[in-house]
C-alpha positions in Angstrom: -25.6 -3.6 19.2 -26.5 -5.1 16.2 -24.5 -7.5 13.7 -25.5 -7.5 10.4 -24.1 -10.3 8.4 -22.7 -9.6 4.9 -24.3 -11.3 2.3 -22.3 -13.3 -0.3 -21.8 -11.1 -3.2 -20.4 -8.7 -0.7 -17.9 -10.9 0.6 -17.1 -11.5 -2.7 -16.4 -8.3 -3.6 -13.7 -7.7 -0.9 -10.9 -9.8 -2.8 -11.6 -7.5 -5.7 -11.5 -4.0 -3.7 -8.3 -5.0 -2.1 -6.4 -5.9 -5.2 -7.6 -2.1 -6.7 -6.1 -0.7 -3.0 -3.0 -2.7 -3.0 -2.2 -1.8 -6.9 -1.3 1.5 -6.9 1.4 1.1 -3.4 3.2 -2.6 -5.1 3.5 -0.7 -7.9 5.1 2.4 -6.1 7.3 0.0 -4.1 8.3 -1.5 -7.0 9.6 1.2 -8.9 11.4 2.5 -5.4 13.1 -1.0 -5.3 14.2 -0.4 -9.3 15.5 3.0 -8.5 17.5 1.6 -5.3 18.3 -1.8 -6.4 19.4 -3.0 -9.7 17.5 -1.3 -12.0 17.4 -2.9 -15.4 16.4 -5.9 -14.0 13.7 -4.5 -11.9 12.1 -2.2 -14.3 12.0 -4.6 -16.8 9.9 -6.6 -15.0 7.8 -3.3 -13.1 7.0 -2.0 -16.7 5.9 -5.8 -17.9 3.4 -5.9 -14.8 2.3 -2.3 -14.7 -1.2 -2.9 -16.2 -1.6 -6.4 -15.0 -3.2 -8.0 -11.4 -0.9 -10.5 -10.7 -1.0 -10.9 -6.9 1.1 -8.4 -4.4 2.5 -11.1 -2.7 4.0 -12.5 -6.0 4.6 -9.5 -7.6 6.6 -8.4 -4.6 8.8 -11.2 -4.5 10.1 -10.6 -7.9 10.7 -7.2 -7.9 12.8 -8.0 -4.5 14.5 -10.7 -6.3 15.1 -8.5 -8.9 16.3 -5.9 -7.4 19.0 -7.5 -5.1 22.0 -7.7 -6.7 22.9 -10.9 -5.8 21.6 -14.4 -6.3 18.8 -15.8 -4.0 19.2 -18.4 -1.6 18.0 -21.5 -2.5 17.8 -24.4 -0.2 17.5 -26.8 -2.5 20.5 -26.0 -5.1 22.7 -24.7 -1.9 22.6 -27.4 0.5 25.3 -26.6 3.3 26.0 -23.2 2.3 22.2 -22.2 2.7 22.8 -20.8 6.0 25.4 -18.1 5.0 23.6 -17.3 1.8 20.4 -16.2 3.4 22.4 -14.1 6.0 24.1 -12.3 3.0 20.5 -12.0 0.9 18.9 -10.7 4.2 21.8 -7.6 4.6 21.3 -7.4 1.2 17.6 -6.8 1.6 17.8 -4.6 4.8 20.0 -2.6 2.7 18.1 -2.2 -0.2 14.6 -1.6 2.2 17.0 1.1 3.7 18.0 3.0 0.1 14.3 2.9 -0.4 13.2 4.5 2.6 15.8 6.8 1.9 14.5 8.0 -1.7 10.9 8.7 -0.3 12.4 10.9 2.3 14.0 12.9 -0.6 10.8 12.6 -2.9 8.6 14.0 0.0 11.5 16.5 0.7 11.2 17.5 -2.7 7.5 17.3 -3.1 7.1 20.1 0.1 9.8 22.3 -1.8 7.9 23.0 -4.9 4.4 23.6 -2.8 
């Protein structure tokens, strides 16, 4: 079998293929997060990085933060009470990944109804 080696400019263009195949799903996710979660404070910041390329990783920690309704733990300003606080933002996250799972289902559901 033979290997061929990719030359440089190809392997530089991989970083710039995957951020045009990971824009359109963060943005999806996002705007499922918005509609589940708390959604003037996740829209806000959907709509102000809708055209932009920030990185997904990034981008998808602050419409998560957004979204949750309640602060996010912090070990640095929460010291002892750390502990509990990340137990109650990681409920609050399973539950918000939950209500999200739950409005594709429907979209889908509806999507196959008007076909």
């Amino acid at each position: 079998m033979l290997v061929q080696r990719s030359s440089e400019s190809e392997r530089a263009t991989i970083p710039e293929w995957l951020r045009w195949v990971e824009w359109l799903p963060a943005r999806i996710l996002g705007l499922a997060f918005a509609i589940t979660g708390n959604f003037a404070a996740c829209f806000g910041t959907w709509r102000d990085n809708l055209p932009g390329f920030r990185p997904v990783p990034d981008l998808l920690v602050a419409y998560t933060e957004r979204a949750l309704f309640g602060a996010v733990a912090d070990p640095l300003r929460d010291g002892d009470q750390f502990a509990e606080r990340a137990v109650i933002e990681l409920h609050e996250l399973d539950a918000l990944l939950a209500r999200s799972a739950i409005a594709w289902l429907v979209m889908f559901a509806l999507l196959q109804m008007l076909r």
